[in-house]
Steps between C-alpha positions, in 0.01 A plus 500: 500500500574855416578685821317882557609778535705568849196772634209211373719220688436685819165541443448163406729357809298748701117372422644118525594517814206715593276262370704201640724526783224430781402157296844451503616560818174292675613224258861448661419622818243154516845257366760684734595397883652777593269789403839746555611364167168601272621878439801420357344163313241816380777715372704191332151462324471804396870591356475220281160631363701841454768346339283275242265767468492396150356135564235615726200392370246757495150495623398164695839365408656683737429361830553143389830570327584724863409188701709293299756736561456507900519127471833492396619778721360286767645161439844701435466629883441156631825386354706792636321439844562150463867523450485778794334292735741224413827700526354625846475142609848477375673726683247385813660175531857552356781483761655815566860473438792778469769287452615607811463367852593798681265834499843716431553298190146542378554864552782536292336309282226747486744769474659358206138470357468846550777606357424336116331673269097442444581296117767242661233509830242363238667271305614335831176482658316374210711203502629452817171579689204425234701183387453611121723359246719764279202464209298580696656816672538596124155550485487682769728754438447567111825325406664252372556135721920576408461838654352404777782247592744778432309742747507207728865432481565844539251545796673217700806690451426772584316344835800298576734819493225695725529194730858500509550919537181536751665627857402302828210628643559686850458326831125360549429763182277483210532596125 
C-alpha cells in the first residue's frame, strides 16, 4: 500500500486509536496477570499500528487486524517474562562464589571490577555470569563471535593486571 501523506498519517493514526484503543486495551488487560504490564502491552500495540500504518485495514478491518497485533505483542511478553522469571530463579539458587575465601580478597576483587571499563565489564559478565557462549555474546553486543573473543581476551587482561596493581585494602577497610 501507498503510504499518505505525513499530516493525513496523523490523522489517520489519531482516529484509529480513538476508535480503538479502549477495545484494545480491555482485550489484553482480560489475557494479562499482571495488570502493571497492559500500558506498555497498549503502547507496543499501538507503535506497530503507527509504524505499518500502511497495512491497517480500514473500516471494520481495523480492530481485528489490531487484535492480531496485541496478540503477538502479548505472546512476545510472555517469552521475555519467561526467560526473566527463569534467570531470577537462576541467580536464586546459584552459589555465590568470589573466588575468594576471605572478605579482603573479595574486596579487591571488587575493586579491580571497578576499576575496568563498562565494555570489558560486559563482555565478562555475559559469559562468566550469564554462562553464554561467545556466539552468543555476539548477538548481544552487535558484533561479530571473533570480536567478542578478542574483547574477552583483552578484558581478562586487563582484569588480571587490575588484580595484580590493586593496593591492599586498609586495616578492617572497605573499597
Amino acid at each position: 500500500m501507498h503510504a499518505p501523506p505525513a499530516g493525513e498519517q496523523l490523522v489517520r493514526f489519531e482516529e484509529l486509536f480513538a476508535a480503538h484503543h479502549e477495545r484494545v486495551l480491555a482485550y489484553l488487560l482480560r489475557r494479562v496477570t499482571n495488570s502493571g504490564d497492559v500500558d506498555d502491552l497498549v503502547a507496543e500495540t499501538f507503535l506497530t499500528a503507527w509504524r505499518r500504518l500502511g497495512d491497517v485495514p480500514g473500516g471494520e478491518g481495523a480492530l481485528p487486524w489490531l487484535y492480531a497485533v496485541a496478540r503477538r505483542v502479548l505472546a512476545n511478553h510472555r517469552r521475555r517474562e519467561q526467560t526473566r522469571l527463569a534467570l531470577v530463579d537462576k541467580l536464586r539458587t546459584a552459589p555465590v562464589h568470589t573466588g575468594h575465601p576471605d572478605p579482603e580478597g573479595a574486596a579487591l576483587t571488587a575493586a579491580a571490577w571497578r576499576e575496568l571499563p563498562e565494555r570489558d565489564r560486559e563482555v565478562l559478565a555475559l559469559i562468566a555470569w550469564e554462562g553464554l557462549e561467545a556466539d552468543q555474546v555476539a548477538v548481544v553486543l552487535g558484533c561479530s563471535r571473533n570480536a567478542v573473543r578478542i574483547r574477552l581476551h583483552r578484558a581478562k587482561r586487563r582484569f588480571e593486571k587490575l588484580l595484580r596493581s590493586t593496593p591492599a585494602l586498609p586495616e578492617g577497610g572497605a573499597a
